[in-house]
Structures are given as structure tokens and as C-alpha cells.
C-alpha positions, 0 to 999 in steps of 0.5 A, spaced: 745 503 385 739 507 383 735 500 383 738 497 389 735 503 393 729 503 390 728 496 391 730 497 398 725 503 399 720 498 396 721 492 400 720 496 408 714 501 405 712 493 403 713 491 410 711 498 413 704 495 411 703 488 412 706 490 419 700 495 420 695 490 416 697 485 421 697 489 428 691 492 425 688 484 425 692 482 431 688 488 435 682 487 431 682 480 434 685 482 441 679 487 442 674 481 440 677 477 446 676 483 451 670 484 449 667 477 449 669 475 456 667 482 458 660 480 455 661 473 458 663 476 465 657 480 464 652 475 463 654 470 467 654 476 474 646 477 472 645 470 471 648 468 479 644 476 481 638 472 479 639 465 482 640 470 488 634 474 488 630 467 486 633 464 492 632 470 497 625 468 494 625 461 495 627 462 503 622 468 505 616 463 502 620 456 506 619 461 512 612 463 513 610 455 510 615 454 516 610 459 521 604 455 518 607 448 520 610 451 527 603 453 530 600 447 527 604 442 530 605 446 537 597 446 537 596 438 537 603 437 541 598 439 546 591 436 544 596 430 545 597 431 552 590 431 553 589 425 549 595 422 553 590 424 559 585 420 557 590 413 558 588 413 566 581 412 565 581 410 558 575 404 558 570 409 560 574 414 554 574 410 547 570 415 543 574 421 546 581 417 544 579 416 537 576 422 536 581 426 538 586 421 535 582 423 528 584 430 530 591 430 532 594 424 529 590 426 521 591 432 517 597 436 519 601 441 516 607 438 512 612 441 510 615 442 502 621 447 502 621 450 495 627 447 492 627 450 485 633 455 485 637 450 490 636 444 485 638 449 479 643 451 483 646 443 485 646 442 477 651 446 475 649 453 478 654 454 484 659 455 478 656 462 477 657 464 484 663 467 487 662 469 493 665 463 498 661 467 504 654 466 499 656 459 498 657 457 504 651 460 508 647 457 501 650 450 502 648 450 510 641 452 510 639 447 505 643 443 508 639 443 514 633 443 510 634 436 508 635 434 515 629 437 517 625 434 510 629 427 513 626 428 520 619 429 518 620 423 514 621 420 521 615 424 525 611 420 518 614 412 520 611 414 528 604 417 525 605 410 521 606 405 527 602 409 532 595 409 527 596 402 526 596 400 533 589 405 534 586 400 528 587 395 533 585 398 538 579 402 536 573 400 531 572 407 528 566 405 524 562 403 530 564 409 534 562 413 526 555 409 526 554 411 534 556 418 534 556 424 530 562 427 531 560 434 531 554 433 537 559 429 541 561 434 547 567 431 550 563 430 557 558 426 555 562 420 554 558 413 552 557 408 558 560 402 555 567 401 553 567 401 544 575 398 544 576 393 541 581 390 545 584 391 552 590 387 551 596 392 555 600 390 549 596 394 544 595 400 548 602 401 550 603 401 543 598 406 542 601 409 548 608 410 546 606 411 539 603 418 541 608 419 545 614 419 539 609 422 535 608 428 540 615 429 542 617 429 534 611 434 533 616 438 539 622 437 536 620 439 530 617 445 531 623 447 535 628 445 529 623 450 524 624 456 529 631 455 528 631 454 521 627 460 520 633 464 523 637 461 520 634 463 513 633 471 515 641 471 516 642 467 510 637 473 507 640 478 510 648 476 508 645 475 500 642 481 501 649 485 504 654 480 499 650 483 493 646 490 495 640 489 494 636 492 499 631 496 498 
């Protein structure tokens, strides 16, 4: 009986300790857990805090890149109406023609939205934000970004169409040889006619192919001005949605 006892108490100190080893062990390994998804959690709310600040970033330069384009393309939407002008008496005008064409229709400001926190974000980044709110006012502003990218491509094939039909109509290295392009005062035009053709075809062409061009110009620039709007209350909400007002 003595044995059967001593046995006994044995056995349930045996089990007393492998029960503590084994909630020792199950704890250990529990905690572990916590802790790695916490440290997980973590790092994952600093990289989308980053991807934020980066994108707040991107949006303040688009815009002052927008303001640059928006003065650019007002100012030659209206140095095109002049040169729309000039139509009316266009024969005895073929120098001021080309060289406000040259001045208007070369060189303009494009536009090249800074895409490097979206396309982060389009690879496998939006994972990393939460906020339905953020994703949503993200996913719209970029989304207009695209169009306005698609549409300059469109303004582009104008420009195109309208420069070929103007090397049909005006031989540029005859007028270059003729006139100094920075003594030549609009007023003082030369008495012979230097288009190459008179076909009506052609200068409608010419004609209409401004015409697109400096009605995309418009367009466009009125589109950039709601973009910029657009981007300050996207700013505005990824600041409110993750405090970081100064």
C-alpha cells in the first residue's frame, strides 16, 4: 500500500511538471506569435505611413509641374488666335504665320506626373493601405492623371497633323535664309508672298489643325486646374486620415 502511494504521488508530481513544462512551452510560443504579428503589424503601418508621405510628396510637385504647364498653354492658346488672325490676310503674312507658328506650336511644356509612389503602390502596395477613404481618393486622382496623360498624347497627334500640313505650306528655310528671326518686327512684313502653295485645301488643313491644337490647349489647361484641385483635397484627406499635419 505504502508503494502504491508513493507511486502514485510520483506519477501526479510527474504530471505536475510536464504540465508546467508544456504551458511553459505552449506560452513561450503563443507570446512569440503575439509578438511577431505585432512586430509584423507594426512595420507594415510604417511602410503604408511612408508610401503616404511619399505620395503627399509626389502630388505637391504634379501640382506646381501643373501650374507651369497651365501658364504655358493659356499663353500660346492666345498667341494662336492671333496667328488665326492672320488667316484673313494670310498672303501678304507667310513670315509672321511661320514664325509664330514656330513660337506657338514648338517647345511647349509637357506634362510628366511623377509616378513612382503609385506604381510602387499598383505592384503590390495598396495591400499596405487600410484606409477604404485613402484608397479610394488615391485610385481617383491617379485615375484622372492617366486621362490627363491620354489626352496630351491626343493634343500631341494635332500638333502632329497641324506641323505637317505647315511643311506644305511654308518653306522654313527659305523664310530662315530671308529673315532674322530676331530683327523681324511683326509690322514689317515682306511684300511677296513665301507659301509655297495656295491650295485651299492645305491651309484648311493648316487652319483646322490650329484650331484642334488651341482648343486641346484650352481644354487641357482647364482639366489641369481641376486636377490641381483635385490633388489639395487628396493632400488634405491623407494628411486628416494619417495626422500629419505639421
Amino acid at each position: 500500500m505504502i508503494k502504491l502511494v508513493t507511486w502514485l504521488r510520483k506519477r501526479i508530481t510527474n504530471w505536475k511538471s510536464n504540465f508546467l513544462q508544456f504551458s511553459s512551452i505552449f506560452l513561450a510560443v503563443y507570446l512569440g506569435f503575439v509578438a511577431d504579428n505585432y512586430r509584423d503589424d507594426k512595420l507594415q503601418k510604417q511602410a503604408e505611413r511612408q508610401y503616404i508621405i511619399s505620395m503627399i510628396k509626389d502630388v505637391e510637385a504634379d501640382n506646381k509641374n501643373a501650374e507651369v504647364v497651365i501658364a504655358d498653354f493659356e499663353n500660346r492658346a492666345e498667341g494662336l488666335d492671333t496667328l488665326l488672325q492672320s488667316f484673313h490676310h494670310c498672303v501678304n503674312d507667310s513670315a509672321n504665320i511661320y514664325f509664330r507658328t514656330r513660337k506657338y506650336l514648338t517647345s511647349w511644356e509637357d506634362y510628366y506626373p511623377i509616378t513612382g509612389t503609385i506604381e510602387q503602390l499598383r505592384s503590390g502596395g495598396f495591400r499596405l493601405i487600410r484606409s477604404h477613404n485613402a484608397l479610394d481618393n488615391i485610385t481617383g486622382y491617379y485615375g484622372k492623371t492617366d486621362d490627363l496623360v491620354a489626352e496630351t498624347n491626343n493634343l500631341r497627334r494635332h500638333f502632329y497633323n497641324t506641323w505637317d500640313a505647315k511643311s506644305k505650306l511654308i518653306d522654313s528655310y527659305l523664310i530662315d535664309s530671308l529673315i532674322d528671326e530676331k530683327q523681324f518686327a511683326f509690322e514689317h512684313r515682306p511684300l511677296r508672298n513665301l507659301f509655297l502653295t495656295n491650295d485651299r485645301a492645305v491651309l484648311n488643313q493648316f487652319f483646322l489643325g490650329i484650331r484642334n491644337v488651341q482648343g486641346g490647349l484650352r481644354y487641357l489647361a482647364k482639366q489641369h486646374k481641376a486636377h490641381i484641385d483635385q490633388g489639395e483635397r487628396l493632400i488634405a484627406a491623407l494628411k486628416q486620415e494619417y495626422d500629419l499635419h505639421e
